[in-house]
N, C-alpha and C positions, 0 to 999 in steps of 0.2 A: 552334614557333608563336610563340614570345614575340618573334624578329625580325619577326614577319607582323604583330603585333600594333603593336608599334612604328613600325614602316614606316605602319600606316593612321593612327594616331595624330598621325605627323609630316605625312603629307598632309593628312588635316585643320587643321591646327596652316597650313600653307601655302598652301591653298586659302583664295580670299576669296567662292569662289559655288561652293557642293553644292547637290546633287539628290540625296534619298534615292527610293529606288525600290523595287517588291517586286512580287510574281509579279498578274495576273490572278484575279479572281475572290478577293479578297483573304481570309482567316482573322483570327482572333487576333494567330497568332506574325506572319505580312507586316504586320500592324498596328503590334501592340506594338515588332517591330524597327526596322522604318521611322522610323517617329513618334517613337520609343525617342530612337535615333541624332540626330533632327534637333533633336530639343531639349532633347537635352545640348549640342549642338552653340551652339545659339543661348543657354543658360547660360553658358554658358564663353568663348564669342566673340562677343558680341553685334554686335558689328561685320561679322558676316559677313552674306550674303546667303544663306538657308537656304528650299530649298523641297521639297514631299514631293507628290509626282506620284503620276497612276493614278486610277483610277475608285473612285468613293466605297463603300463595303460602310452601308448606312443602318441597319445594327443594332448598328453599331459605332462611331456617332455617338457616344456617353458618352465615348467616348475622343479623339477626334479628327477632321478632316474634309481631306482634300488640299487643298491650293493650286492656284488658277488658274496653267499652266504653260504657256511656248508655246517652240516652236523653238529661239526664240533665247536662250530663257534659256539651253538646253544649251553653247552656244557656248564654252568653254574651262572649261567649271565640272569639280567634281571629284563623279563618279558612282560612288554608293555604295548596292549593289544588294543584299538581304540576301531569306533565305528563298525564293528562284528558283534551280532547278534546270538550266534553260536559256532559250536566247535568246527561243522563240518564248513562254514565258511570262511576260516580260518586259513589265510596265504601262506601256510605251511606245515611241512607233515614233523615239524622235529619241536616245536612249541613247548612240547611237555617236558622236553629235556630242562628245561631252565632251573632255576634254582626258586625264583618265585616270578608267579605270573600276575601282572593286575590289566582287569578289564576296568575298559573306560568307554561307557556308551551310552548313544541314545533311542537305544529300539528296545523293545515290551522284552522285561528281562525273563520271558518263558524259558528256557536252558544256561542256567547261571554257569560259568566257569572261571578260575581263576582263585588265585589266593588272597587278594584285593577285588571289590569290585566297586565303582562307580556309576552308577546308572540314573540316567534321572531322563526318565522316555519324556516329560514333556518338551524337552529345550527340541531344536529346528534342526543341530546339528551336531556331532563331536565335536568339531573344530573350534562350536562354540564353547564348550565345557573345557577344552584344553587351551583356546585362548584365556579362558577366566582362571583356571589354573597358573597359569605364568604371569599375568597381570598381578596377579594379586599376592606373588612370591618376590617380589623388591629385588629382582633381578635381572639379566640384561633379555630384551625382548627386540632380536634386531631385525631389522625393517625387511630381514630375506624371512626371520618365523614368523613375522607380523601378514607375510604376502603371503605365505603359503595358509594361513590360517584365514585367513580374510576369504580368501577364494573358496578355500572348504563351504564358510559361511555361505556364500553367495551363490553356491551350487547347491547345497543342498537344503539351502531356502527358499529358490528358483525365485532369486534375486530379490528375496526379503518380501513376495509372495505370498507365502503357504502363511496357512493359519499359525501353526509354532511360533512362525517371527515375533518376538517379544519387542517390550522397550529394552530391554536387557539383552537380545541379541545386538540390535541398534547401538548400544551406550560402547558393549566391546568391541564391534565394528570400529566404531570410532577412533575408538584409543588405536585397535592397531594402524588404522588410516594415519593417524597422528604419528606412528613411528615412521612414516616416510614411503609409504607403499603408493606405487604407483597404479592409483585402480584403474585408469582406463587403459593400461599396458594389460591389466588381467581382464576387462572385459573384451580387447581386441582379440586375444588369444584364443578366449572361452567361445565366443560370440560368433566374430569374423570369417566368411566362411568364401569358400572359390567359387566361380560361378559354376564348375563341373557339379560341388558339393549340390548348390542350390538345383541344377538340374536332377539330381540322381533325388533329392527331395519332393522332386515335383512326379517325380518318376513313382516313386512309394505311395504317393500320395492317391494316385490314380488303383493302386492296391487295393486300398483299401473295402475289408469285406466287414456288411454291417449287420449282427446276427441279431436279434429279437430282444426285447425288452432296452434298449439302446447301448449295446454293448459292439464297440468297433475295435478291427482286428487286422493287422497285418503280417502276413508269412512272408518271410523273405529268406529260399533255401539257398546251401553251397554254389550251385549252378547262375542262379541269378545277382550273386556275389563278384563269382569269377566274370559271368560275361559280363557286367556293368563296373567293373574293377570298384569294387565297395569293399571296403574293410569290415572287415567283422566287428570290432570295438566301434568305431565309425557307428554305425547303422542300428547298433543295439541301443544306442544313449538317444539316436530320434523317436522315441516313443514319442512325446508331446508334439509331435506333428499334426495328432489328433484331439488333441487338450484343448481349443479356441471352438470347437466344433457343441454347438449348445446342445443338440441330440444325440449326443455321445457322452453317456454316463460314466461308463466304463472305458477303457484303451488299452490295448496289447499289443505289442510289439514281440511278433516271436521270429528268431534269428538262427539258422542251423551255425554253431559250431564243427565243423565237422575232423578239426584236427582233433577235438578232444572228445569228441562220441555223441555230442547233444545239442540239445536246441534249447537255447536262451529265451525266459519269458520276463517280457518287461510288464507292469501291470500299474496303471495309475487309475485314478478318478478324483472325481469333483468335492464326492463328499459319502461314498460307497465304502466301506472297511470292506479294504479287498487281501489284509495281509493273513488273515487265515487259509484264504483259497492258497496262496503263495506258500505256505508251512506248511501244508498238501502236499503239495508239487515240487518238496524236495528244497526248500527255499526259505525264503521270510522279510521280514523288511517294516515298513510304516502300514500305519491304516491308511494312507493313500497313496501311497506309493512303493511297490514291493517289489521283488523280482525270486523265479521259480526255474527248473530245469524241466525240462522232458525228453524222454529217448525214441521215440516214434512220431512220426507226424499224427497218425492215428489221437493222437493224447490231447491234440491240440481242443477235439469237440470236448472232450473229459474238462479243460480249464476252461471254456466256454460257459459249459454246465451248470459247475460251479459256481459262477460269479452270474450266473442268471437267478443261482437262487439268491446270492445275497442281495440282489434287487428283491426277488418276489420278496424274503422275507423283510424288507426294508433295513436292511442292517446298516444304518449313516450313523456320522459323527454327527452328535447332538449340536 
């Protein structure tokens, strides 16, 4: 890894126009890595042309916001695509225009693409494999790429949590904490929520529908959106609403989209590999935590189904 590491290093070092890029429906870690990347990038080279593509996530404004990007920016620049597992979840349709692409992830590299790749599916997070990248390059790491990478971590380790958390996630937590980042400014942000939010939570909650072999599930269509004034990005990231609950193996969060034709499926568990049912459904993600698309309500028994078998046939992480 550490010739992989060098190689993106020198291409940046070379390239005088990036595009940082990250998956659809963006999180934390697409954030934190993104944004991470593009402004160390603009620290260290300010001479270059640095822009971070994809559709805004508006509750992760505290951190950052995309650049207006068009076509021709893509034009010979050097694409640098992080926490995307494959092409179709890829925050934009012109990516291929670049001159060279390198991927930088941590999900099961099943559809490899790019002219560089990175991958090392055990770590917890990208942000974690892109904070060790810049640690470890003797260059300046300022306390706004140190906060946007931290947070990455801390989201998609659900808060150093999940089994991936290494001592090695921990160790580069640290350092970037040591550049001056204000964690509890990011966990108010992350965290902190209105008492409308906490009621429309409690409101979900009473939703929920629990289907057979211990698999719980919440619909939440356009209509029930509009009348309870809920955001769509909102409502889709409360999946673990269901996650404390010990008879609940499974948890699904499914959310109509309806400006863009679909219905968002959030998919977590305890310890169930649920990310094949999830690369079914149009999607893909972690063995416990994935997310999938569907265009009928009808579909929703179809990913039920599915992940009933992977209990019957016990399919867990060892």
């Amino acid at each position: 890894m550490e010739k992989i590491k060098a190689l993106i290093l020198e291409k940046i070092k070379n390239h005088n126009k990036i595009i940082c890029l990250r998956h659809v429906s963006p999180d934390g870690d697409a954030y934190g890595s993104a944004f991470g990347l593009a402004q160390f990038i603009k620290d260290n080279y300010p001479g270059k042309k640095v822009l971070v593509d994809g559709q805004a996530n508006p509750y992760l404004n505290f951190l950052a916001t995309p650049d207006v990007v068009h076509n021709q920016d893509y034009e010979g620049a050097l694409i640098i695509i992080t926490d995307t597992a494959n092409e179709e979840r890829i925050d934009s349709p012109y990516w291929k225009l670049g001159k060279t692409v390198i991927k930088i992830d941590h999900h099961p590299n099943k559809t490899p693409f790019g002219d560089i790749q990175w991958i090392e599916d055990e770590r917890v997070s990208a942000s974690e494999m892109v904070a060790e990248l810049l640690l470890e390059s003797n260059l300046i790491v300022s306390p706004q790429t140190a906060k946007l990478l931290l947070t990455g971590i801390i989201t998609d380790s659900n808060r150093y949590m999940y089994k991936k958390t290494s001592p090695q996630t921990l160790m580069l937590a640290s350092q970037l904490l040591a550049k001056g980042v204000d964690a509890q400014a990011i966990y108010q942000n992350l965290y902190n929520e209105t008492w409308q939010d906490a009621k429309l939570k409690n409101y979900l909650f009473a939703k929920i529908e629990y289907a057979s072999l211990g698999i719980a599930y919440i619909k939440v269509n356009h209509d029930m959106l509009v009348e309870h004034k809920m955001k769509y990005e909102q409502v889709k990231s409360w999946v673990n609403l269901m996650s404390s609950i010990k008879e609940f193996k499974i948890w699904v969060m499914f959310v109509e989209n309806k400006a863009e034709n679909y219905i968002n499926v959030s998919i977590r568990s305890s310890k169930y590999i649920i990310n094949e049912v999830a690369d079914k459904h149009h999607g893909g993600g972690h063995q416990l935590a994935a997310g999938a698309k569907i265009y009928q309500w009808d579909d929703v028994k179809k990913v039920i189904r599915d992940l009933e078998e992977v209990i019957r046939n016990n399919k867990i992480i060892e």
